[in-house]
N, C-alpha and C positions, 0 to 999 in steps of 0.2 A: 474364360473370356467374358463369358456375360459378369463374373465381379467387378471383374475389371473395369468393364463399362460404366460397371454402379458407381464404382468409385471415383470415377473421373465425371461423371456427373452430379454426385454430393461435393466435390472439388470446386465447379464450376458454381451450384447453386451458393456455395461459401462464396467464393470469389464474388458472385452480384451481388451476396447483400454486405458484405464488408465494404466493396467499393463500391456502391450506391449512393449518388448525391440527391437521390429521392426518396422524400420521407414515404413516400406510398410503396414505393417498390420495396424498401430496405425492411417496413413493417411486416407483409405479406413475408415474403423471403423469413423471415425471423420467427414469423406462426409457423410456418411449413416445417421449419428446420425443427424448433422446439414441437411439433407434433411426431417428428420421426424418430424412431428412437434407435433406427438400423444407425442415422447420422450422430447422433450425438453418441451414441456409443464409440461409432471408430473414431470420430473427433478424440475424443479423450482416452483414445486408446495408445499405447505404448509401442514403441519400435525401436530397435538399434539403428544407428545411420551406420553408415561405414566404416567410422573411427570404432564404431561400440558404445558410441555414448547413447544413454536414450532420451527418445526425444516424443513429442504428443503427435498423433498423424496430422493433428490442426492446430497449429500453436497458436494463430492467428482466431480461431474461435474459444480456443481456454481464456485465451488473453481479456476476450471479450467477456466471456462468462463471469469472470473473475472482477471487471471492472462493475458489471451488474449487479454485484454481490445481492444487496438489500431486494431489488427486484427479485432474483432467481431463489433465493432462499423462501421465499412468498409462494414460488410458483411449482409445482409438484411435477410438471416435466421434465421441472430444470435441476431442482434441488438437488436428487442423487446423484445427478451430472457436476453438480459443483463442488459435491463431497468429495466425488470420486477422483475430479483435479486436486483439489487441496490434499488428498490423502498419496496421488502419486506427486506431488511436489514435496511434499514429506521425507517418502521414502527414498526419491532419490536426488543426489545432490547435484547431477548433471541438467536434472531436469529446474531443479530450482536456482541455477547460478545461469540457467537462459533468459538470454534478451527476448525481448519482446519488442513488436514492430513499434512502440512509444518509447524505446528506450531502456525500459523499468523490464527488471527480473521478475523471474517468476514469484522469487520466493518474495518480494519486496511486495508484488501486488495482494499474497497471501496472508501477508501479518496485518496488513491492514484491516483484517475481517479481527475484530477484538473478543468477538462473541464467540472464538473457537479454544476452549481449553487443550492446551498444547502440552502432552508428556513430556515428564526429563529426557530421552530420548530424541522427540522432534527438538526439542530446544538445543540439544548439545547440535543436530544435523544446523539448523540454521545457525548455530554461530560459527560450524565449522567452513559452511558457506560463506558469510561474512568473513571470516578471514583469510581463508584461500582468496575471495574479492580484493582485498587491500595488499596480499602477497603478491599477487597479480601486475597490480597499481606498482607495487616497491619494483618488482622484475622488469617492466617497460622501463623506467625511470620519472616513474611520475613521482613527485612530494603529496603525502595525506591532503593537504588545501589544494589538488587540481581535482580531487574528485567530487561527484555531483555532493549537494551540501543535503536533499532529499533522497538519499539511498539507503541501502537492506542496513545501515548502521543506525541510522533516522528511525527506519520501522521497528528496528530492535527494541531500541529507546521507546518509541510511544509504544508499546505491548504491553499490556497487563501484565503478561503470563508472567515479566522480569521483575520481581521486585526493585525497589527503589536501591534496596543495600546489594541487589545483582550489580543493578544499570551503571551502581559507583564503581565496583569492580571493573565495568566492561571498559569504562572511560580511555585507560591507558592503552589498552589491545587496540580501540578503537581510534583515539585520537593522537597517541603517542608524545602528548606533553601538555600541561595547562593552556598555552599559547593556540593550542591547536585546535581546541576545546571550544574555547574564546572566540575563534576565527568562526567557529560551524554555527555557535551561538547567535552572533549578531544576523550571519545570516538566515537564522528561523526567523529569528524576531521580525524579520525585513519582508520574507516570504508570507508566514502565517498571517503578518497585520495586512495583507494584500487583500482586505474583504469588501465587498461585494453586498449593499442590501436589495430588497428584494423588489427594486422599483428601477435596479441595474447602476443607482448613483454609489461609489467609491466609500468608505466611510474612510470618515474626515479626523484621524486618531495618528497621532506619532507611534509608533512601535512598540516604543518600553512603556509607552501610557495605556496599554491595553490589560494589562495583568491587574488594573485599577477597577474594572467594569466587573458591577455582577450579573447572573444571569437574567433578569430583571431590566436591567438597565440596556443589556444585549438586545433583550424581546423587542425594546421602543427602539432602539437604533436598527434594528436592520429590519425592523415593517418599513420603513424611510419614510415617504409622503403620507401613508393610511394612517386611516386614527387609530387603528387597533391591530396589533399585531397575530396576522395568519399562522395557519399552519405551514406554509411555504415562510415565510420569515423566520416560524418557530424552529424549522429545520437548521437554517442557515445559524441564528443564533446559537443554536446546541451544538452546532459543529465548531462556530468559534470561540465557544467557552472550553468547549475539548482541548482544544489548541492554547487557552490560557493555562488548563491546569496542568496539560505538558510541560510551559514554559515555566510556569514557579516551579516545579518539580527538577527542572535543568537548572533554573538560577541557584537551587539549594544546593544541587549537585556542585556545580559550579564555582560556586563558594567555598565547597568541602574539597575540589578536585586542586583548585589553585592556593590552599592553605593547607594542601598537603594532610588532609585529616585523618587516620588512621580509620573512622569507622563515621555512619551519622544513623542516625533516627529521623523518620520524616514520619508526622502525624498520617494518618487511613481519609484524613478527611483534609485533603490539600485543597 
């Protein structure tokens, strides 16, 4: 009984600080949690639901830890805790094709960590995931262009782990025709150029004009008003050159997927 109790009070102390619209109480809440390690343990702890699927006792705090990545990896409370969702999101595939309260799967929130070398094993589990995803999509009756254009098919694509001559292979499983391809395309381009410098103004760039800028030229656009570009600017920049070297990397593909090209080569230094 008395666990019982425990448990429905690590419940409750999750519940204040997720739905906390004060930054004081959500802070406190967040040191308490990251101090205890009976919570973060059963957070990340595993359980069949009823069906048998299994599921995290806190999907709503992995979710969270997961979106923290760079912070929690920093932080030695938290790190093993982060390990130890990405290692059961890995292993299992029920766990990795779950929604999370923003939408985004689990496994979708996990490849975004680039800095995790991923066995041929985890790699075959997440595409296996991926495409039970789009069987899914086919089985309701949806067409490949109703699905989100930033999903675990997106995450694949920006992943180290896949080589460039994978990602050409994945294309068809993924997109099921050049056309389709073309359609998910335009809308990175539309999404990614969606940036932000670091004085909160819009940058003022067309879409397809962005794969023009170097990293350099990023640093002075998104300090925006300052003379000299911050490390808070520098951040921003390094993330939207990430997202440039994505996109020539897809326009290659792209090229090779709608000309039908049997094989390509893409330079280590894109």
């Amino acid at each position: 009984m008395e666990k019982l109790k425990t448990i429905d009070a690590v419940k409750n102390d999750l519940n204040t600080m997720l739905c906390s619209t004060s930054s004081m109480i959500f802070n406190q809440k967040w040191e308490e949690i990251k101090n205890s390690e009976f919570i973060m343990d059963w957070a990340c702890s595993v359980h069949h639901d009823k069906d048998g699927y299994e599921k995290f006792n806190s999907p709503s705090l992995c979710s969270f830890i997961l979106d923290l990545q760079e912070e929690c990896m920093l932080d030695e409370r938290v790190k093993h805790i982060y390990e130890k969702i990405v290692d059961e999101i890995y292993a299992s595939e029920s766990i990795a094709s779950t929604y999370c309260v923003d939408g985004e799967t689990f496994l979708s929130k996990v490849l975004r960590n680039h800095n995790i070398e991923l066995t041929e094993n985890q790699k075959k589990k997440a595409l296996r995931t991926a495409e039970d995803y789009i069987l899914a999509a086919y089985n309701d009756g949806l067409d490949v262009t109703d699905l989100p254009e930033f999903d675990v098919r997106f995450e694949i694509l920006r992943n180290p782990n896949w080589s460039t001559a994978e990602k050409y292979q994945l294309l068809n499983n993924f997109y099921s025709c050049p056309e389709n391809f073309d359609y998910f395309m335009n809308l990175w381009f539309y999404g990614l150029s969606n940036a932000y410098d670091v004085t909160g103004n819009k940058i003022g760039w067309e879409p397809q004009d962005m794969l023009f800028y170097d990293f350099d030229e990023l640093r002075c656009m998104f300090a925006g008003s300052n003379e000299e570009p911050t490390k808070a600017s520098d951040v921003l920049a390094e993330r939207s050159f990430e997202n440039i070297k994505f996109l020539k990397e897809m326009s290659i593909l792209r090229t090779a997927y709608v000309n039908g090209l049997p094989r390509i080569k893409v330079s280590s230094n894109k």
